[in-house]
N, C-alpha and C positions, 0 to 999 in steps of 0.2 A: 504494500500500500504506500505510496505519493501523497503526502501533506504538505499545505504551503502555511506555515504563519506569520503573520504581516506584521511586524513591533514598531516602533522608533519612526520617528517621533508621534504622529498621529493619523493613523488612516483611516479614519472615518472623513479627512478633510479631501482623500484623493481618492471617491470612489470608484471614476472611470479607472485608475489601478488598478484594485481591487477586484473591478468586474474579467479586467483582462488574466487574473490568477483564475476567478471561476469558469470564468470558460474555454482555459485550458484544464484546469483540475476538478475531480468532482470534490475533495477535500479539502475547504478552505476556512481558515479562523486567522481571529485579528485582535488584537489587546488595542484595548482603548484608557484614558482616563476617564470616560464615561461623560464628559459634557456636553458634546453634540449626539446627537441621536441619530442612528448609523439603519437606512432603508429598510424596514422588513417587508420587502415586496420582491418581485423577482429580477434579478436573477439572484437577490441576497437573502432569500429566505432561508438556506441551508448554511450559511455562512456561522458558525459559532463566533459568538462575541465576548471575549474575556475583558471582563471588567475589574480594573486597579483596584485595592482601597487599601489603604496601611491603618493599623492600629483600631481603627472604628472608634464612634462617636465621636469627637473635638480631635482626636490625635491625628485623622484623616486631614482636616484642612490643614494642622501644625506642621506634617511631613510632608503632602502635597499639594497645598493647594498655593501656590506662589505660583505670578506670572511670568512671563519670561522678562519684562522688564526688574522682576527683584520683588513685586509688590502684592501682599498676601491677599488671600481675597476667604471667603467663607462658603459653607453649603454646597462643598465637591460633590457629597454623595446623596443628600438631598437630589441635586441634579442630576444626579444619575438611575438614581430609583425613579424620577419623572422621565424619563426619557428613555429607561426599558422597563416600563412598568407593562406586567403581562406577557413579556418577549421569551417567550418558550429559549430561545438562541442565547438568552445571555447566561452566562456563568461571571458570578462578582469572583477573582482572584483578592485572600481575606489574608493578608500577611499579620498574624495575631502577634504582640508584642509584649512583655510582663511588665511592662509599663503600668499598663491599667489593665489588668484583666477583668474587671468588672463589665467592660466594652462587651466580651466576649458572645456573650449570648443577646443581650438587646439586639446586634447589630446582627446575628443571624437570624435573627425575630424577625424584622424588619424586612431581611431579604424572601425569607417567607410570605411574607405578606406583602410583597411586593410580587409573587410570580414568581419568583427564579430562581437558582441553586447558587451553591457556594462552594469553591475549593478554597481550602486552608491555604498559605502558604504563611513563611515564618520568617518574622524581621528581625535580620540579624544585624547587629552593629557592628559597624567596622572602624578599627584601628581604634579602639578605646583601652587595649591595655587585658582588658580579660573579658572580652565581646561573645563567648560561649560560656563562662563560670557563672552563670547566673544563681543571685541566691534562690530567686522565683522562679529556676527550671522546673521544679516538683511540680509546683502550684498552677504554672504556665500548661505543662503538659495535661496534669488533670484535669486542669477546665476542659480543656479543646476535645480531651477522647469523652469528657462527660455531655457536653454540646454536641457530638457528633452521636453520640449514641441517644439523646434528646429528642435529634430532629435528624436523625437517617432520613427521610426524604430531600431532606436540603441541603445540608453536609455530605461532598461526594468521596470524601476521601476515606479512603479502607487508615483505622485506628494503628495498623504497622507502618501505613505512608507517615502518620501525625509523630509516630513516637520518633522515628529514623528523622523528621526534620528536626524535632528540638535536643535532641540525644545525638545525632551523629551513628548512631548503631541502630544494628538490623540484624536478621538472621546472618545475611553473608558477609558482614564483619563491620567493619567499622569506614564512614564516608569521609572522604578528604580529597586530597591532592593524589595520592597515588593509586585513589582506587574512582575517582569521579569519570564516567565515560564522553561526560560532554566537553570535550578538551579540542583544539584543533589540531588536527593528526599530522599537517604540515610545518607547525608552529614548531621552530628550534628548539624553546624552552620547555617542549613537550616529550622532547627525542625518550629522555629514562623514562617518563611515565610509559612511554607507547610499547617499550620495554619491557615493561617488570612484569607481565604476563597477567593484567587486571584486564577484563575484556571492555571494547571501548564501541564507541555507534561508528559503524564500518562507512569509510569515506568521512566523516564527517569533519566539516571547518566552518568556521565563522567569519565573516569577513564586516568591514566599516561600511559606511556608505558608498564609497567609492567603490568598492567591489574589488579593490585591489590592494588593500593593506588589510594582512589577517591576522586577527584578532584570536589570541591565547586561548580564549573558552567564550561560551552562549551568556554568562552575568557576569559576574562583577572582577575578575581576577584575584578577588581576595581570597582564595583555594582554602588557606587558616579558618575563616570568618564564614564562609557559603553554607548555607541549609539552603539554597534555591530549590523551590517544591518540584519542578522540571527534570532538573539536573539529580534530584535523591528520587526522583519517581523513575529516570532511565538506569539509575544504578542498580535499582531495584529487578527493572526488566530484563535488566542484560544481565541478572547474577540467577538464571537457569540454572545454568549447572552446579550451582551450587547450592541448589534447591528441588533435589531429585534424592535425598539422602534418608528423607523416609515422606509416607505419604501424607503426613500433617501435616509436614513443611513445602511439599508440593501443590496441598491446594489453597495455602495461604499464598503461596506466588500466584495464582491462577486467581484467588479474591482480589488480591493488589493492584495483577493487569486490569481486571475488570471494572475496580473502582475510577482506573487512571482514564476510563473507554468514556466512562461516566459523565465526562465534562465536557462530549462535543452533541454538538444538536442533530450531526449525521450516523451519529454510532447507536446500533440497535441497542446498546449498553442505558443510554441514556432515556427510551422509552419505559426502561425497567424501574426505573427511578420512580415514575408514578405511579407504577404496582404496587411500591414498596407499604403503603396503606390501605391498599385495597384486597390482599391477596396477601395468604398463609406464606411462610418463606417456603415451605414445600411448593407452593403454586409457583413462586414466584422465580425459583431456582429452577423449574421447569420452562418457564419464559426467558430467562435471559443462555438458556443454552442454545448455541447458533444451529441454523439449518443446515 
């Protein structure tokens, strides 16, 4: 399968783009910060829309909401729950933060009652000195797998993707620099990782907007500092074989992919999503196995 997704800086501003992705792809998604409202007509009906939000409640505008002139402004996500309110396509991308974990659950409320699901992702701080020691890791992590287990219709992410972003560990070891797959396979400073025998996303490189200067990895370089939900959901995928060693641990890899299928509006995975209330998990585990 061929996926195209569309980041940086904002493409809901260049749909004619966007249209030219859809009709050469049937697979297309696009990350927005959610303030203009992106066609649900065709040819973008199939289009998955991932939508930003850091921290939730006040913390969103605190981290995000700044113009490009420097100048803050207020009601990011306000704006954004108006303008996919009801939009089966959109998925809010929820980077939770132990900042305030009280945010935690209103703001997944919120996205419920707004129509639309939620992927966790997790705000990690960079270059503070001790940016993973958190003393709110326990408390951080509880909420999220207690919210996720809350509102399973809304929360797409499988409780082993939640614990591998705020812990760094999983069945197939421990997430970082030598074992991260989303690395550029061309990139010098890559040469030992591509080495040490961690399996990685085959072909894969990242490049700038130019198209010609390539870029380390797909977020932030900070390899130390990265829980990117993206980046620990392909480590996850691509650590198969290291999850064939008995069958408990086989079909929690097989939950995990399926949670990751979860958050596009073209994957039969995400139909299953609105079973999830209506139908016994016997029923429902009978629906999401493919034809």
């Amino acid at each position: 399968m061929n996926t195209a997704l569309l980041i940086g800086g904002e493409p809901t501003l260049f749909p004619e783009r966007i249209e030219a992705f859809v009709t050469a792809m049937r697979f297309v998604s696009i990350s927005t910060n959610g303030l203009k409202p992106f066609p649900n007509a065709e040819p973008f009906r199939n289009v998955t829309v991932f939508i930003s939000l850091f921290g939730g409640g006040p913390l969103d505008d605190k981290l995000r909401a700044i113009k490009p002139s420097g100048v803050p402004f207020t009601g990011l996500f306000d704006t954004a729950l108006e303008n996919y309110y009801q939009d089966a396509r959109a998925t809010f991308v929820y980077a939770a933060t132990e900042d305030d974990i009280t945010h935690i659950e209103p703001t997944v409320r919120r996205i419920r009652d707004n129509g639309n699901v939620v992927s966790f992702n997790f705000y990690s701080k960079y270059n503070t000195g001790h940016p993973l020691k958190m003393l709110n890791e326990r408390r951080l992590l509880a909420e999220m797998l207690r919210v996720q287990a809350a509102y399973p219709e809304v929360v797409v992410n499988h409780p082993a993707h939640i614990e591998a972003m705020v812990t760094g560990k999983a069945w197939p070891g421990a997430f970082g620099r030598h074992t991260c797959p989303s690395v550029s396979q061309n990139h010098p400073d890559n040469a030992r990782r591509m080495e040490n025998g961690h399996p990685t996303l085959p072909l894969f490189n990242t490049w700038k907007a130019d198209l010609q200067t390539l870029e380390r990895c797909c977020t932030s370089g900070h390899c130390e500092d990265c829980r990117d939900r993206q980046a620990v959901y392909s480590w996850l995928m691509v650590s198969l074989a290291n999850s064939v060693e008995s069958l408990d641990v086989l079909r929690l890899w097989v939950d995990v992919a399926e949670s990751y299928w979860r958050r596009f509006i073209w994957s039969p995975y995400r139909a299953a999503t609105a079973l999830v209330d209506a139908q016994t998990p016997t029923e429902l585990a009978v629906e999401r196995v493919p034809a």
